[in-house]
VMD Tcl script that builds the backbone (N, CA, C; Angstrom):
set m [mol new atoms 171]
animate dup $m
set s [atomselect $m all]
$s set {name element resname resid chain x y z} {
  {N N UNK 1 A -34.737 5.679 8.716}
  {CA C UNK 1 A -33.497 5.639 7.964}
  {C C UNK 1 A -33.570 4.439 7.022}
  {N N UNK 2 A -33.086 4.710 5.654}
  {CA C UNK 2 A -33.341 3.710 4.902}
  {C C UNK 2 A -31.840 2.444 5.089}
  {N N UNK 3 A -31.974 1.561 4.527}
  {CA C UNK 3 A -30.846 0.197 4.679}
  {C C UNK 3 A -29.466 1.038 4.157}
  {N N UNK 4 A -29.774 1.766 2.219}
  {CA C UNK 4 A -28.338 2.538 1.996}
  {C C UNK 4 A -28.142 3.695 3.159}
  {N N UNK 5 A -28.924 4.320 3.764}
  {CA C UNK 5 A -28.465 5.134 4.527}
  {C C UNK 5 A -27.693 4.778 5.891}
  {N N UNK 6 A -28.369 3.436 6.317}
  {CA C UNK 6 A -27.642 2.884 7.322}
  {C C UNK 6 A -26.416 1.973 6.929}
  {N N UNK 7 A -25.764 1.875 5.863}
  {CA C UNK 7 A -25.146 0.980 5.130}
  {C C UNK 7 A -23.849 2.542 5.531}
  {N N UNK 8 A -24.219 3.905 5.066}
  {CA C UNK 8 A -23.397 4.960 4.869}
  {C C UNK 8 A -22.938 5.118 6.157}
  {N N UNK 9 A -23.962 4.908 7.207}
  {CA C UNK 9 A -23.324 5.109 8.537}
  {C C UNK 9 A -22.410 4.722 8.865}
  {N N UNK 10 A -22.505 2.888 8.678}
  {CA C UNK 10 A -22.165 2.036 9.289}
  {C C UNK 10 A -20.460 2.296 8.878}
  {N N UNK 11 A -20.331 2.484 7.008}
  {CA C UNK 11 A -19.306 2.742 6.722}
  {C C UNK 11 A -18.382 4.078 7.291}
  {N N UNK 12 A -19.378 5.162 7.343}
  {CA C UNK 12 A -18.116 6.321 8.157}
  {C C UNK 12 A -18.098 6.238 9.808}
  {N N UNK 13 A -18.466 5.176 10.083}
  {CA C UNK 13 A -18.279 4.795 11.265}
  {C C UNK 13 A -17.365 3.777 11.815}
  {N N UNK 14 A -16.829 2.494 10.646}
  {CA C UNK 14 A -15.555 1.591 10.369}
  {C C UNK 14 A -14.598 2.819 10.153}
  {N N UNK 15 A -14.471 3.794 9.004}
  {CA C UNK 15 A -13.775 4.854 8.605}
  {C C UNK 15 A -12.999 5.592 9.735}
  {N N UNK 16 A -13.905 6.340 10.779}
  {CA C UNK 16 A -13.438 7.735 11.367}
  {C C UNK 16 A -12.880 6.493 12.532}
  {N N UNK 17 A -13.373 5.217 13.013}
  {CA C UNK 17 A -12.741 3.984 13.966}
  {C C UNK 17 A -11.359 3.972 13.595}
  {N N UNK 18 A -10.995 3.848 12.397}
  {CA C UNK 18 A -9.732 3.191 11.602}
  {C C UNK 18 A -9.031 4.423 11.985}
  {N N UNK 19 A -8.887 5.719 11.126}
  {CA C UNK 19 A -8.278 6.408 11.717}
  {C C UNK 19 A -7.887 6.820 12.844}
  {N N UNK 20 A -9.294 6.815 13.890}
  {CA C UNK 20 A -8.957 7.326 15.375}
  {C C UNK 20 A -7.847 6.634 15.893}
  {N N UNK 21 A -7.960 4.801 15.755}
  {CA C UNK 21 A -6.736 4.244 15.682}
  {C C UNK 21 A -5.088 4.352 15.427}
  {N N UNK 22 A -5.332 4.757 13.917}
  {CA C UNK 22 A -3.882 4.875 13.386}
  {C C UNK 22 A -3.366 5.912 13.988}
  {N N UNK 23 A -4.047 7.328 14.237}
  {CA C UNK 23 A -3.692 8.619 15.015}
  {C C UNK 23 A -3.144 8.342 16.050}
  {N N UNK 24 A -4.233 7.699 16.674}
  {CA C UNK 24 A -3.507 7.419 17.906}
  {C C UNK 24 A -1.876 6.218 18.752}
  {N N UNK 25 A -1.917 5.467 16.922}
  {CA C UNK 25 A -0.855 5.273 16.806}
  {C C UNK 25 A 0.451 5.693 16.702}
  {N N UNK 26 A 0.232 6.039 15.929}
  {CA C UNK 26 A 0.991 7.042 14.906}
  {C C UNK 26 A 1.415 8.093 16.107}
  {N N UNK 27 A 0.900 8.739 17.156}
  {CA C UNK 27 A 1.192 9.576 17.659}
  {C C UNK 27 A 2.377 9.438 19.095}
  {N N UNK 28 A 1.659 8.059 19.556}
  {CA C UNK 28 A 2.447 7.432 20.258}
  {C C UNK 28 A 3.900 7.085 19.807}
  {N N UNK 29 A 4.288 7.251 18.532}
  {CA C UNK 29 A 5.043 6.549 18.249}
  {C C UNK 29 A 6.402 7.997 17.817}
  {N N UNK 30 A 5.506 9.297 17.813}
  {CA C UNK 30 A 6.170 10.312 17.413}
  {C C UNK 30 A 6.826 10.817 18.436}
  {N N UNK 31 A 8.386 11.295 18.319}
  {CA C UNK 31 A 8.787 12.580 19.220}
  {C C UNK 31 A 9.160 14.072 19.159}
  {N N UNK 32 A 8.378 14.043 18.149}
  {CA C UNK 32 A 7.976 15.832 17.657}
  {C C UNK 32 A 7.252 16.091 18.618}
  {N N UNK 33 A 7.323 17.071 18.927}
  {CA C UNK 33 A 6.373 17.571 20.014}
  {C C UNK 33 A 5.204 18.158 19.715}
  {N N UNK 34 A 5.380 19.108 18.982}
  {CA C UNK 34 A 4.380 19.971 17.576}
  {C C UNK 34 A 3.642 18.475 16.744}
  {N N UNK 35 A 4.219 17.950 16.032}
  {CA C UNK 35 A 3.937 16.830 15.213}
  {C C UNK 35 A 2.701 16.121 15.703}
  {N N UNK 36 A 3.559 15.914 17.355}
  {CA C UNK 36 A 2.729 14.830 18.115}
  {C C UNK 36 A 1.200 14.978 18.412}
  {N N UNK 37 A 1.298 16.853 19.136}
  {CA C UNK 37 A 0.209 17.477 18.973}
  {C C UNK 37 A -1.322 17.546 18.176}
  {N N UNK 38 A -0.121 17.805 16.961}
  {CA C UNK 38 A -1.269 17.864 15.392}
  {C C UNK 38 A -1.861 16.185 15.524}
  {N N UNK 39 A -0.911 15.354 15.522}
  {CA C UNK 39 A -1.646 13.912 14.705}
  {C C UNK 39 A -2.865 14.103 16.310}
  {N N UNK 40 A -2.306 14.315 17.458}
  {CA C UNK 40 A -3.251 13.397 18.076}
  {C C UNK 40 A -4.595 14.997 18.043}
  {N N UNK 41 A -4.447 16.060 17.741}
  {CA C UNK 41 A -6.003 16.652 17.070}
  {C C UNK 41 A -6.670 15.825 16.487}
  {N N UNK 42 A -5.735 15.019 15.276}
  {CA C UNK 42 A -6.455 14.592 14.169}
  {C C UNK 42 A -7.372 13.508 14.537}
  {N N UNK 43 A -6.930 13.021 15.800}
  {CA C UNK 43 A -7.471 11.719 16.370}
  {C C UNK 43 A -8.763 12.158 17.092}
  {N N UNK 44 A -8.705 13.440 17.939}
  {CA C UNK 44 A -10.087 13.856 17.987}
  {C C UNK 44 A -11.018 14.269 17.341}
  {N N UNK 45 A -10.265 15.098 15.718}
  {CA C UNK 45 A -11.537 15.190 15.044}
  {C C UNK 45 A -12.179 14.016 14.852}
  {N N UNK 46 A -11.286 12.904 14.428}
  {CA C UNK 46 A -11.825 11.457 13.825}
  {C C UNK 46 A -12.809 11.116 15.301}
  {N N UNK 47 A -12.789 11.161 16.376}
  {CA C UNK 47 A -13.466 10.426 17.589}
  {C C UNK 47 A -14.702 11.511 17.444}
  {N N UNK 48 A -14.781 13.145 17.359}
  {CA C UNK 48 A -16.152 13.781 17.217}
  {C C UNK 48 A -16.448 13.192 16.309}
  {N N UNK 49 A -16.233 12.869 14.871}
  {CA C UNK 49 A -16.919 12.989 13.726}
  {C C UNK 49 A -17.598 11.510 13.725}
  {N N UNK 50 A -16.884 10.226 14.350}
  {CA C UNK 50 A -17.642 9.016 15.328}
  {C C UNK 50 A -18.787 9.218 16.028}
  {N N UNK 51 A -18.886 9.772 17.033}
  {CA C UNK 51 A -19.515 10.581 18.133}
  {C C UNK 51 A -20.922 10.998 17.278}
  {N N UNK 52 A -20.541 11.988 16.461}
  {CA C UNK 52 A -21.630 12.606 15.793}
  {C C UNK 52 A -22.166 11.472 14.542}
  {N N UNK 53 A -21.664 10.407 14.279}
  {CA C UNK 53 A -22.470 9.848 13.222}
  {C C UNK 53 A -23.361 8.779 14.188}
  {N N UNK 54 A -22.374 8.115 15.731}
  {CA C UNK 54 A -22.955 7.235 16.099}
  {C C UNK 54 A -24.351 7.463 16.957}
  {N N UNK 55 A -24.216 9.362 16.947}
  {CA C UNK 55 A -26.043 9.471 17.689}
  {C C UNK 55 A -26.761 9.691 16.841}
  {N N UNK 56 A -26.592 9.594 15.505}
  {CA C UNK 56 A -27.911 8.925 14.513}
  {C C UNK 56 A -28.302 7.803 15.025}
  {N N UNK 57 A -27.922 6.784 15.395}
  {CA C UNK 57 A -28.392 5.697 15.631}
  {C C UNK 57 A -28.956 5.900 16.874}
}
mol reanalyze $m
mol bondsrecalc $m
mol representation Tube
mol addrep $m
């Protein structure tokens, strides 16, 4: 893997972190029930799409 390629990782790997976060903020904080649902999906796509960049490394 070259340095920009590990530079790209490194960045959608701060990225899909940040979100998994806020989701999981954000969700805690909701009392939609439906709402609550959706954000915290969104928090697992963000944790696979982690997952899958961090077993490049």
């Amino acid at each position: 893997m070259t340095g920009k390629e590990l530079m790209y990782v490194e960045d959608v790997l701060g990225h899909a972190s940040y979100f998994q976060t806020q989701c999981r903020e954000t969700a805690s904080k909701l009392r939609d029930a439906e709402l609550k649902s959706c954000v915290e999906d969104l928090e697992k796509k963000h944790s696979q799409i982690f997952q899958s960049f961090y077993g490049l490394l």
